[in-house]
Structure formats: C-alpha cells, structure tokens
N, C-alpha and C positions, 0 to 999 in steps of 0.2 A: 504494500500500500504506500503511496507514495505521501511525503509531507504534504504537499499543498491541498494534499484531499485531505489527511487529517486538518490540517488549519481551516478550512473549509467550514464558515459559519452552518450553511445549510444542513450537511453534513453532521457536524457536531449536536446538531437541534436535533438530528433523527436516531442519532445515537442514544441522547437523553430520554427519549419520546419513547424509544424502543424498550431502553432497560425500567422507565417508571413501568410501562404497562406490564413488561414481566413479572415484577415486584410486585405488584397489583396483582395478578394472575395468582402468584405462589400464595400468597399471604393472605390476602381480602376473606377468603372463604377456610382459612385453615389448612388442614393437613387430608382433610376426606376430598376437598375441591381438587384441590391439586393431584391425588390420586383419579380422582373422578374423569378429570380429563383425559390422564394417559390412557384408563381403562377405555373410555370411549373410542378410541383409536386402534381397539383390539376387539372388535365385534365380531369375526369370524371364526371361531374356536373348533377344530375337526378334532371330536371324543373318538373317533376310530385311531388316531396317530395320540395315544396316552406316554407319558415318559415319568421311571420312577420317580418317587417319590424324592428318592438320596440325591439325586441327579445336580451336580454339579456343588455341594453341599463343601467339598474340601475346595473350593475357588476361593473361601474366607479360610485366612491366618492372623495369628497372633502379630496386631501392628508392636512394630520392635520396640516404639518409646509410646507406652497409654499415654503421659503426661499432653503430647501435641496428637496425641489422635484429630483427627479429622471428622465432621460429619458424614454420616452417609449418605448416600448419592439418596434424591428422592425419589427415583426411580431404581430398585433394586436390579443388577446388572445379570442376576440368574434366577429371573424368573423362566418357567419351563411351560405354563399353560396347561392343559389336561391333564391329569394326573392317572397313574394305571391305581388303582384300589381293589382288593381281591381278600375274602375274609378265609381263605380255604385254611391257610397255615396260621395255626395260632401261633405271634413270637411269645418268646420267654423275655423274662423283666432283663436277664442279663443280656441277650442279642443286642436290647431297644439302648440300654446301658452304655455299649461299645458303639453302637452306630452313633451315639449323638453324644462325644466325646468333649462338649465345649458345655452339656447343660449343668449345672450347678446344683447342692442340694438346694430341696425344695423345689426341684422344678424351675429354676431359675435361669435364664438365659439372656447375655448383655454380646453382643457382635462385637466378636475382636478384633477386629480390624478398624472400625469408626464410633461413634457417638451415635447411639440410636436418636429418630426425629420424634419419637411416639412408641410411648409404655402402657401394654395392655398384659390385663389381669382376667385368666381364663379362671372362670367358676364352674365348678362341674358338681350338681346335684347327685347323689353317689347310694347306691346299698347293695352289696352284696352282689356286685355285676363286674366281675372279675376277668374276665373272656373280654366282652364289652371294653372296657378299660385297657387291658393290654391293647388292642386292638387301636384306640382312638391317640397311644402315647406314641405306639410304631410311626404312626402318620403326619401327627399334629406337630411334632416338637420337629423333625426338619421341614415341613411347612411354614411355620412362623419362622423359622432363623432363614429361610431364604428370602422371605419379607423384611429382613432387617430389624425387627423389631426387639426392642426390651420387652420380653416378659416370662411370669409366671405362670405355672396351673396348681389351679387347690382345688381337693377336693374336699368336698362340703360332705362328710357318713353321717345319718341317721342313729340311731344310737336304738339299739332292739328290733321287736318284730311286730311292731306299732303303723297302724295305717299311714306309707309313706306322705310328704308331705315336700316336695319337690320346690313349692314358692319360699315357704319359710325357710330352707337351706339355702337357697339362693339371697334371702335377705341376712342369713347370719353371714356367708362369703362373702358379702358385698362390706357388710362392718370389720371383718375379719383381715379382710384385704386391703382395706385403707389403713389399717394401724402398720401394714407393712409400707408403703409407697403412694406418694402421691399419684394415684393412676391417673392417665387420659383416657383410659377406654375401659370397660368391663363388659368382658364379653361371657353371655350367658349360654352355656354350650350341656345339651344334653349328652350322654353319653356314649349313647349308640349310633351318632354321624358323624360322620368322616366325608371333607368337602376335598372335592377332585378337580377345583383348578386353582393356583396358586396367585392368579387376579384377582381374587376374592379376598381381599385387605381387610385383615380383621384389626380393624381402627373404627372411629367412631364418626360420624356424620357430626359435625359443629351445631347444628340448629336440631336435628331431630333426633328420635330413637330409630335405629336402623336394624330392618329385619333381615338376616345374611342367608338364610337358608328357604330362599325364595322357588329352589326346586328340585324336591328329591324324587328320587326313584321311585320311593314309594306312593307317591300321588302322579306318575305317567309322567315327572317334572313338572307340575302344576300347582298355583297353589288348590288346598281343598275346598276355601270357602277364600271371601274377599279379604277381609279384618284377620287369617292367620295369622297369628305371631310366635309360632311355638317352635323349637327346634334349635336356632341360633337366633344371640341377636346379642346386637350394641349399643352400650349407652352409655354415658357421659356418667359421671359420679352426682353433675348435678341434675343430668335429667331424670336422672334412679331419684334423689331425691325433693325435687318437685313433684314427683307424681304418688309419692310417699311410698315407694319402691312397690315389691308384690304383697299380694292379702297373704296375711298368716293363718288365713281361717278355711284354706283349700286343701282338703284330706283325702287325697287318693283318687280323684274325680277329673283331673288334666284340666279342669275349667281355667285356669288361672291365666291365661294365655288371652285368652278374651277378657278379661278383666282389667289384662294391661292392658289391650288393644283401648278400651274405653276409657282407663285413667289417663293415657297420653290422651287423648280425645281431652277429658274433663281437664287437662292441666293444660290448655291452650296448646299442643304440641299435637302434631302430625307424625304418621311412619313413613319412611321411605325406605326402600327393597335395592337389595343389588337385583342390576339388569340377571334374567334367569338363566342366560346363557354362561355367566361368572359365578352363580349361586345357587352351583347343583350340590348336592350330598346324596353319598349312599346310606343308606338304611340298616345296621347289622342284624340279621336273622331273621326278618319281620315274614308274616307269613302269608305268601302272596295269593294260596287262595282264598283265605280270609276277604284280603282287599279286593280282590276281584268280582267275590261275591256281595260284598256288601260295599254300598260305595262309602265315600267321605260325607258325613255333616256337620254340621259345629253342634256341638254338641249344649246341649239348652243350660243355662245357668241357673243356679240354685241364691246366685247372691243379688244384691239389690247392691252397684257397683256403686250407683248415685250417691246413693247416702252414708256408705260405709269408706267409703277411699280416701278422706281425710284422715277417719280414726284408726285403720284397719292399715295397719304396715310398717313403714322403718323406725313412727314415732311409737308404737306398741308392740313391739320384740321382744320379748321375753324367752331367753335359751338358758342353758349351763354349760358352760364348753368345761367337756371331759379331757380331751388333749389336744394338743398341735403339736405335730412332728415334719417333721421335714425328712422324707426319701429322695431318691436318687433324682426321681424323674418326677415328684410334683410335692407339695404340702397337704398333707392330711389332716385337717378340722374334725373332730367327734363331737357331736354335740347333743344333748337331750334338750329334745323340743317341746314333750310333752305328749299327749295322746289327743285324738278324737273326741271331745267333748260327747256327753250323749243328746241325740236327736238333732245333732248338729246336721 
C-alpha cells in the first residue's frame, strides 16, 4: 500500500467508518450476536458427512507463558459441524478420563492456549442414570473445549427413592453454581441428549432465555408443540432470576417446562431457538415404538402459573445439601429436597 493512499483523507474516513461498525457489530449485541452471525453463514449442514467427536481436539496446547495468554479467537478455528453420535458402546469413566486430558477436577475446563470470551455452567438434573451419564460426559466435554469455552458440569443427585423432582434440582444447581463462579450462561441440560453439531454454542442469548435443543430425533427433528422448552436450554443468571427460576412444586409430572415457557412470558421476556438445522440432539434409548404410536402433546398443567411464579421458586428453596464432591469429569451436589406433599 503505498503512503499517499494511506495519507489519503478519504481513505482514512473509511478506515475509521469501517472498524466503528465492526466494533459495533462484535459488541452492540454481546457474545450470542456475534456468534449468531457467523452461525448464519453456515446454513447448509450434510448429517450424512458426520466427523468425530475428538476431531481435531489436540490443535489446543499449553500456551508457554499463561501470564500474556491471549484471547480466543471469536470464532473457534476447529469447529467440525455434524457430529457422528452412536450409543452402541458404553465408554468406561476411565476411557472419557484419558480422552479429555486438559478437564480439571470437578469437571472443570479453562482452554490452554487463550482466555476464554464466555463461562458457562452445565446443570445436569441426575438419579440413578449411570449409562445415561457416561454416555453425555464421552460427548459433551470435547464438545465444549472445541467451543473454546470456560466451563463446568455439576450434577445436581436426588437424594432416595422419593418422587423425582427435576425443577427443584435445577434451582439448587443454579444456587450451587454461583457460589463457584460468576457464570455468563447456565445451561440446563437433561441427561439423556447428546447434541450432534458443534454450531450449536452453548452460551447465552443477551436479551432472552434461549431454547438449544430445538430438534431431536425423537420428535422426527421437530418441535412437539409451539411453547416447548424442555430438553436444553440457556439462561442468563439474571434471566433465571427474574422469572424467579423453576417451581419447586413439580413432582415427577415433566410439567415444568411449560411453566417456564409462561414465566419468561409473565417476566416480560420472550424465547428464542437455535435455527433446527444447528439444534439437533439425539435421544439415549427412548422407545421409538412408543412414539410412533402415540404422538406428542403438551401435556395439561396441574399449576395455576399466574399466580404462583412470584412465590413458587429461587425466592422459596428450601434443600439440605448432603455433599459436594468434585470427580474427574464433573461436580456432584446430593441434596435432600424433601418429598411429594400429599394431594399435591
């Protein structure tokens, strides 16, 4: 480039012109705009050409001096798109151990090589689903380090043989996980999906609560009804508590999913969906002539959302936590929640 075009008034204005609207671009909308775009740019996704999971996973090393680390690029440089998922071979705790050689106890995980841009906190509602679980740690834990991301996974155990209660574990994780880290995102992740393409950025939408698991297998990739929200999903620490997170009064009945669906509603806030072509998941074990013969409905509510979701949540929790441990590959919470009221 020669000087007189750099000295070049004209020039210099469109230089300026160019990098404000960049800045603008990256920053204006957060860390989900910014990913929102590059996703847009990657609509055509062929699930026939799948590529493992591990797939390029040793391209991050240990940068030599932490002290001048660098940020990571906002665009992670090994993303791979479709992913192959296949539940035939149950791994062992140790296999998942040696394949993901950089996770920390607790489930812990910071990209060695730069400064993560965004720290999300996976909650996993948990009892006695041991298959299940190995199954989601093989997949999810080099998933998220090729996102570049800082984070955790806890899971949230039930404590007896007490009608589970899936909302209220999710609301003790969500207390539980803040006393660890300021998170940017908490994402609430059932146990039995496992999502198959690595565009699907488990970070959080700035203005909404974002539903990520917009199309699984088990519904033909569809959702089942309009207002779904069950499966996966992301939220802010402050949108979990503006909408005074999930009812603690949901006992074994899956309702609760629609209950948020209506308290983002009642708390001024809207849901928005990864596009379904980024926010597919597989299903572990589900029984497909079941679904075939009976289709999907939502399933009718027993609570009166209106008038109960002020009182009914993060501001009335009442648990006992029995312990917290930290294993290889996540944080285990026990907690007694208490039981099923009767006539409830």
């Amino acid at each position: 480039m020669s000087l007189s075009r750099v000295e070049n008034p004209c020039f210099l204005l469109f230089l300026l012109v160019f990098q404000a609207i960049f800045i603008l671009i990256l920053y204006q909308g957060g860390p989900s705009n910014v990913f929102r775009g590059f996703l847009e740019s990657h609509q055509i996704q062929d699930y026939s050409k799948t590529h493992d999971v591990y797939t390029n996973l040793s391209f991050f090393t240990q940068a030599p001096n932490e002290e001048a680390m660098p940020y990571c690029s906002v665009q992670s440089p090994i993303f791979v798109g479709p992913l192959t998922v296949t539940f035939r071979v149950l791994p062992s705790e140790r296999m998942i151990i040696q394949k993901n050689p950089l996770v920390q106890s607790g489930g812990r995980y910071r990209p060695p090589h730069c400064l993560a841009h965004y720290k999300s906190a996976i909650l996993v509602a948990y009892r006695n689903q041991e298959k299940y679980l190995r199954h989601l740690l093989y997949y999810l834990h080099p998933f998220l380090q090729r996102q570049q991301l800082s984070y955790s996974i806890y899971l949230i155990q039930q404590m007896g043989n007490g009608t589970f209660n899936r909302a209220k574990l999710l609301n003790v994780g969500v207390r539980e996980a803040l006393k660890d880290e300021d998170w940017d995102c908490l994402i609430l992740h059932d146990v039995d999906l496992v999502p198959e393409n690595d565009y699907n950025l488990y970070v959080c939408d700035e203005y909404y609560p974002k539903h990520m698991a917009s199309a699984m297998d088990k519904f033909q990739y569809n959702l089942p009804y309009k207002s779904f929200f069950g499966g996966v999903s992301a939220l802010t620490p402050e949108h979990y508590m503006k909408m005074n997170g999930f009812p603690n009064t949901y006992w074994g009945d899956d309702g609760e999913n629609d209950d948020i669906a209506t308290r983002i509603q009642l708390a001024g806030m809207k849901i928005v969906r990864t596009p379904s072509h980024l926010g597919r998941y597989r299903v572990m074990d589900y029984k497909k002539e079941t679904e075939i013969q009976e289709s999907w409905r939502r399933p009718a509510s027993r609570h009166n959302t209106r008038k109960t979701w002020k009182d009914d949540g993060m501001n009335s929790l009442e648990f006992k936590l029995l312990s917290r441990r930290k294993h290889p590959l996540y944080t285990n919470i026990t907690v007694d929640i208490g039981y099923v009221p009767p006539f409830s």
